[in-house]
C-alpha positions in Angstrom: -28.1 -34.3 22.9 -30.1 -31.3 23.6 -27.2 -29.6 25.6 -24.7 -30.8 22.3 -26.6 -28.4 20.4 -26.8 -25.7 22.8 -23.1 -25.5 23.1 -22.8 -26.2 19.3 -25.3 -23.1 18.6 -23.5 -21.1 21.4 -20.1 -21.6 19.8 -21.3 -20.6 16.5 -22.8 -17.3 17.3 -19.4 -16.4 19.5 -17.7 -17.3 16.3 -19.9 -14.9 13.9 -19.6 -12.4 16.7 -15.9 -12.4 16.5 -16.0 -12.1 13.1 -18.0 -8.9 13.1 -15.7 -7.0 15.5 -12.5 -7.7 13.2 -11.4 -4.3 13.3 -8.1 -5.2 11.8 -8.8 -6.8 8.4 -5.4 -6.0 6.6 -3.2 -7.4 9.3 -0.8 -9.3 7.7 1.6 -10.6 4.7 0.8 -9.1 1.5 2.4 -7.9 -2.1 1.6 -4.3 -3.1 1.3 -4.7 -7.1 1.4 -1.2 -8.9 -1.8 -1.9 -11.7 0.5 -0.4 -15.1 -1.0 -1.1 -18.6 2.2 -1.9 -20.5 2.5 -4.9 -21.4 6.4 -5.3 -20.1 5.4 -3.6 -16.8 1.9 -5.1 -15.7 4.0 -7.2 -13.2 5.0 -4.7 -10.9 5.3 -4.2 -7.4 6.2 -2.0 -4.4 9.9 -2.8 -2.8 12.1 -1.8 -0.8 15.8 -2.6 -1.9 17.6 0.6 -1.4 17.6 2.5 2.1 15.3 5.8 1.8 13.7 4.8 -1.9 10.1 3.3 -2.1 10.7 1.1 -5.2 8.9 -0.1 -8.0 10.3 -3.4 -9.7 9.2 -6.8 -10.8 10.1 -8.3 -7.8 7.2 -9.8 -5.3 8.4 -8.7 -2.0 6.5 -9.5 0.8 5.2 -6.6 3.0 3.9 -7.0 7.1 0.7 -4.9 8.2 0.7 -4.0 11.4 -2.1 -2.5 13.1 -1.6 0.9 14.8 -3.5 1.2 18.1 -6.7 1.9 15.9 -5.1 4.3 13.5 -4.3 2.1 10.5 -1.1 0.3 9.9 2.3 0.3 10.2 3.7 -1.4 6.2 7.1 -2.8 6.6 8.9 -4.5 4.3 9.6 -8.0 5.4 13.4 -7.8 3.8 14.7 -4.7 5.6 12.7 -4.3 8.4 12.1 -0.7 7.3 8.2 1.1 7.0 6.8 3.1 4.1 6.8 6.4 5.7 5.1 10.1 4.7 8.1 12.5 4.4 8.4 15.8 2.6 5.4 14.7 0.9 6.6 11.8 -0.4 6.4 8.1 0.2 10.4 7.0 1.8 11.5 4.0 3.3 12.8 5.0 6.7 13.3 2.6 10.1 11.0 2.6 12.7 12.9 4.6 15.2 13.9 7.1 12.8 10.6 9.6 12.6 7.7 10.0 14.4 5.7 6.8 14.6 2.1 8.8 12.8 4.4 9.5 10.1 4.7 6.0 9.3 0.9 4.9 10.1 -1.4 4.8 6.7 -5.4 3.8 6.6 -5.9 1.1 4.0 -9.4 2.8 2.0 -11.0 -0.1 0.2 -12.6 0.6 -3.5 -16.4 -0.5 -3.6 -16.6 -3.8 -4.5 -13.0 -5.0 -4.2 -11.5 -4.7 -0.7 -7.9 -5.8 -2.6 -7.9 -2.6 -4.6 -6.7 -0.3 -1.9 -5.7 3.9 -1.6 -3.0 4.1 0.9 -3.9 6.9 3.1 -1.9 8.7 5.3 -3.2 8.9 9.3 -1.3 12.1 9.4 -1.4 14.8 6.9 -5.2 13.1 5.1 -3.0 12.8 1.5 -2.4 9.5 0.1 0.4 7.7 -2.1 0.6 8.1 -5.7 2.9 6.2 -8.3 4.1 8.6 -10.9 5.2 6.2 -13.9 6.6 7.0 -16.9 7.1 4.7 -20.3 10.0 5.3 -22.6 10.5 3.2 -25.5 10.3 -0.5 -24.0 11.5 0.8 -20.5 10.6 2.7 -17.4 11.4 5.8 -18.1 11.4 7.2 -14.3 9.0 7.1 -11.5 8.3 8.8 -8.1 5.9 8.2 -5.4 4.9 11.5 -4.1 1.8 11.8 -1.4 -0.7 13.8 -2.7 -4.4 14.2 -2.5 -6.7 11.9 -4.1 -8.1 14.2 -6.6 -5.0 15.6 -8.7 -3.2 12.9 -10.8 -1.0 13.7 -13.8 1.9 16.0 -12.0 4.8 14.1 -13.8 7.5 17.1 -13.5 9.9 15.5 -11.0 10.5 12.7 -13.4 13.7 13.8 -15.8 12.4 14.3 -19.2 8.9 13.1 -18.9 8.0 15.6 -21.3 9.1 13.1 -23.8 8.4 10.2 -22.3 5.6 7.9 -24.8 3.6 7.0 -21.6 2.9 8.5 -18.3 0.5 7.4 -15.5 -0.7 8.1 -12.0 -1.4 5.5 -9.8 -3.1 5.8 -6.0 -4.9 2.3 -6.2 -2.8 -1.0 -5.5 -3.6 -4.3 -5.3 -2.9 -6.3 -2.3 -2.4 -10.1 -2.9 -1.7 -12.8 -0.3 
């Protein structure tokens, strides 16, 4: 009995020890939901459905995070096989042998006191991804997804029109769901 508990303790604390050194926390299969206040748009997501464009549609597609040797994580999208990559200082959808593999590597940055609202930060240039959304009457006006730094939110210019637009936001928080 006395050697049961031994083992039994000794198994636990390798177990809680493992745990600590989890360097990768984010590995795996999540949605990217874009957080939007109107009420026909709360339910939207990051996608992938045409080559080069980052998307932003209703759709829940399913997104792979790979660790990257220590340097964040490769995000494909688990439809196309292609990674959210940092381009022109923008956010593209490109294949993996396309670019340079850091262009394609982004640091998940966790907001105090949720680790599911996440900045998506770029391993190379520092700058993260931003969702520039604009609101138009009942419908999405236009959006883009330039890379930016965290402080300046509000640059809505490369959307057509968004001088008229009834809404605008700036995004460069996202919740990840399982």
């Amino acid at each position: 009995m006395k050697y049961c508990l031994w083992i039994l303790s000794l198994f636990v604390l390798l177990n809680l020890e493992c745990k600590k050194r989890n360097s990768t926390p984010y590995a795996g299969i999540f949605h990217i939901r874009v957080p939007l206040l109107e009420p026909s748009v709360q339910d939207t997501w990051f996608g992938s459905a045409s080559y080069q464009d980052l998307n932003i549609n209703r759709n829940r597609e399913a997104w792979k995070f790979i660790p990257a040797e220590g340097k964040g994580y490769y995000i494909q999208s688990d439809s196309t096989s292609l990674r959210i990559t940092e381009e022109y200082n923008a956010a593209y959808m490109t294949g993996d042998t396309t670019v340079d593999p850091d262009l394609q590597i982004f640091r998940i940055v966790p907001s105090p006191g949720n680790p599911n609202l996440v900045a998506l930060q770029s391993y190379t240039s520092g700058k993260f991804i931003q969702v520039n959304y604009c609101y138009y009457q009942g419908q999405t006006w236009g959006y883009g997804t330039p890379i930016t730094d965290s402080s300046g939110c509000g640059a809505y210019g490369s959307i057509a029109l968004s001088n008229v637009a009834d809404t605008c936001y700036c995004v460069n928080r996202f919740l990840l769901e399982k």
